[in-house]
C-alpha positions as CSV (number, residue, x, y, z in Angstrom):
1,X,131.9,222.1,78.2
2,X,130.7,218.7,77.3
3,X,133.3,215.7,78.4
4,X,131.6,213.1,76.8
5,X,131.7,212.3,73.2
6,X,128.7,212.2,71.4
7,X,128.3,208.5,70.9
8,X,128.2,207.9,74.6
9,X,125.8,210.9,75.1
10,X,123.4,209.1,72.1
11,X,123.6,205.8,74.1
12,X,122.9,206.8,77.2
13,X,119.8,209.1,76.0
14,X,118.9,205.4,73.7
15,X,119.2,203.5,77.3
16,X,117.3,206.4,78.8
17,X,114.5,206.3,76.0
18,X,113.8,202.6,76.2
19,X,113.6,202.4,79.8
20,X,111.5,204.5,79.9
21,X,109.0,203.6,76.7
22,X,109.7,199.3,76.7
23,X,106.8,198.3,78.4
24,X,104.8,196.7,77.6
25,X,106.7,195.7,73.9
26,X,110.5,196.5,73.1
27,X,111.2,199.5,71.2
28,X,112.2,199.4,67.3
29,X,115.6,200.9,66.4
30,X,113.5,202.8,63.6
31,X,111.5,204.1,66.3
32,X,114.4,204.8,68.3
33,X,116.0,206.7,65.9
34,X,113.2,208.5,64.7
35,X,112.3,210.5,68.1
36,X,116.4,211.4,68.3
37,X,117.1,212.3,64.7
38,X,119.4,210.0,63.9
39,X,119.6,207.7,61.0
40,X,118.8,204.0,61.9
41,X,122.0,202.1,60.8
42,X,123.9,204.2,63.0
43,X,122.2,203.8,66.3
44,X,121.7,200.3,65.5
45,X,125.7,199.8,65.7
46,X,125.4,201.4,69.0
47,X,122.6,199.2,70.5
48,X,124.8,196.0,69.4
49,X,127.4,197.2,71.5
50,X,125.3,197.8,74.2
51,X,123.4,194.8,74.0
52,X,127.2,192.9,73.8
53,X,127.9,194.7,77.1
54,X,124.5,193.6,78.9
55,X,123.1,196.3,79.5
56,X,119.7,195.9,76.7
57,X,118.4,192.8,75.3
58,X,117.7,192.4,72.0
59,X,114.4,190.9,71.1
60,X,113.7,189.3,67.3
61,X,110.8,189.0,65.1
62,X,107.9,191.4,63.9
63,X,107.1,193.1,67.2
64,X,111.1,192.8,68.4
65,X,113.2,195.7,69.4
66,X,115.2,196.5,72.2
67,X,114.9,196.6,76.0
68,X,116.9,196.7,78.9
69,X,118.8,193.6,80.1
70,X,118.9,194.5,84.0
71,X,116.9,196.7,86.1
72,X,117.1,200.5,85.7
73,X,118.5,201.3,89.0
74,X,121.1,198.7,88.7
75,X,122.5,200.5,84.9
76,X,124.4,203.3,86.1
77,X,125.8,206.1,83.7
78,X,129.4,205.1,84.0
79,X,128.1,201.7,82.8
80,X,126.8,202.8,79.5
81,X,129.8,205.1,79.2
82,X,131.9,202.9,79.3
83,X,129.7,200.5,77.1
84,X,129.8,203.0,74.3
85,X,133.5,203.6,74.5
86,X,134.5,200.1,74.5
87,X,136.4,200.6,77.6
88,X,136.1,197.4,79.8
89,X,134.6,197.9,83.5
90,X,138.0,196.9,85.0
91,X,140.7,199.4,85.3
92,X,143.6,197.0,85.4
93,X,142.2,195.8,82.0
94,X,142.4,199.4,80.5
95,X,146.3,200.1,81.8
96,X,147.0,196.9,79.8
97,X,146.0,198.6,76.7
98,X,147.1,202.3,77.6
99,X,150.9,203.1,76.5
100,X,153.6,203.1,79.0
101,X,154.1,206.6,80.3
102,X,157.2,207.9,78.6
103,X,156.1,206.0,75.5
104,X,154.7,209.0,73.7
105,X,156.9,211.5,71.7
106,X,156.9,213.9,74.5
107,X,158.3,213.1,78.4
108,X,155.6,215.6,79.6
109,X,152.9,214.2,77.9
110,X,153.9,210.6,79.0
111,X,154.7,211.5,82.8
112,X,153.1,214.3,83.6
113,X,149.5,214.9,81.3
114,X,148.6,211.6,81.0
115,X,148.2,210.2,84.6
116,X,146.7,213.5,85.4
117,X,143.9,213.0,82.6
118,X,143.5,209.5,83.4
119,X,143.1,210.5,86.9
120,X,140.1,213.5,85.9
121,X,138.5,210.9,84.2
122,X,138.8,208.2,86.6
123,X,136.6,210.2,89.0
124,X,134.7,211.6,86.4
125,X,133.5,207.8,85.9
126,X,133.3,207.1,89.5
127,X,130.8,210.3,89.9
128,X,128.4,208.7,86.7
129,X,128.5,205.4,88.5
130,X,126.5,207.0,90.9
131,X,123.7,208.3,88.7
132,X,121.6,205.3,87.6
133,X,118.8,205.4,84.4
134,X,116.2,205.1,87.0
135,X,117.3,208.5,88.2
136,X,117.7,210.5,84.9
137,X,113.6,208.1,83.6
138,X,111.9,209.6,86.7
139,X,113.9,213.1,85.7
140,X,112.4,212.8,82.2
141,X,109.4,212.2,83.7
142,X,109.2,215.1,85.8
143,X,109.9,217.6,83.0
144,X,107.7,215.9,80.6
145,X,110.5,215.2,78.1
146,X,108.5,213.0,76.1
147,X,105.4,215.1,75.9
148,X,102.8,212.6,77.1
149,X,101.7,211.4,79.9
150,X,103.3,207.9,80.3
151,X,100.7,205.1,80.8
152,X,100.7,202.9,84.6
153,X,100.8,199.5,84.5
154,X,99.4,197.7,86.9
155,X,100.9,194.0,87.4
156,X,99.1,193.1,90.6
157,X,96.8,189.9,90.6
């Protein structure tokens, strides 16, 4: 059973993807959304909200695309999640927009379900927040998910 919805799966694999293939040049949307099957408008939707949320960097003109905004191991999972769901990182922020319990149509869904689910996926986050995307790049990387070997750059002097 998958608890993620499938935007927030296609952005993290997108985050995944260009950490690992950005260097030396960004990565094109249209290249993007060629090696995951997906039409080009829609992930480009997606990498404007992460971009928005700091987690890539968008780079213009003829050899522009996309690459990450922050270090690998400092983007965790939860961060992208979140990114994707337009939740904001602070949890006081997201009880301002949640309904008061007892607000629903149903007592039980307003006292009893929904703190328990928002409590599931409270530590459901908190577990992602420990995965970062230099974890699940050097995982790709060991099962040859990309199917080529990935060149080394060397930026000593």
């Amino acid at each position: 059973m998958n608890l993620l919805p499938r935007r927030s799966l296609l952005a993290v694999a997108a985050v995944v993807d260009i950490a690992y293939h950005a260097r030396p040049t960004p990565i094109a949307a249209k290249t993007l959304a060629a090696r995951h099957g997906l039409p080009p408008r829609h992930l480009e939707t997606l990498l404007q909200v992460l971009v928005r949320a700091g987690i890539l960097k968008g780079v213009r003109g003829p050899r522009g695309g996309y690459e990450l905004a922050r270090e690998r191991r400092r983007i965790t999972i939860a961060d992208i999640v979140r990114a994707a769901l337009g939740e904001p990182e602070d949890p006081s922020e997201v009880a301002l927009r949640e309904p008061e319990p007892g607000s629903e149509a149903s007592p039980l869904v307003g006292s009893v379900v929904m703190p328990m689910i928002r409590s599931a996926s409270e530590a459901f986050l908190e577990r992602l927040d420990e995965i970062t995307v230099e974890e699940l790049c050097a995982e790709a990387e060991r099962r040859h998910v990309f199917g080529e070997e990935r060149p080394l750059y060397d930026f000593t002097i």
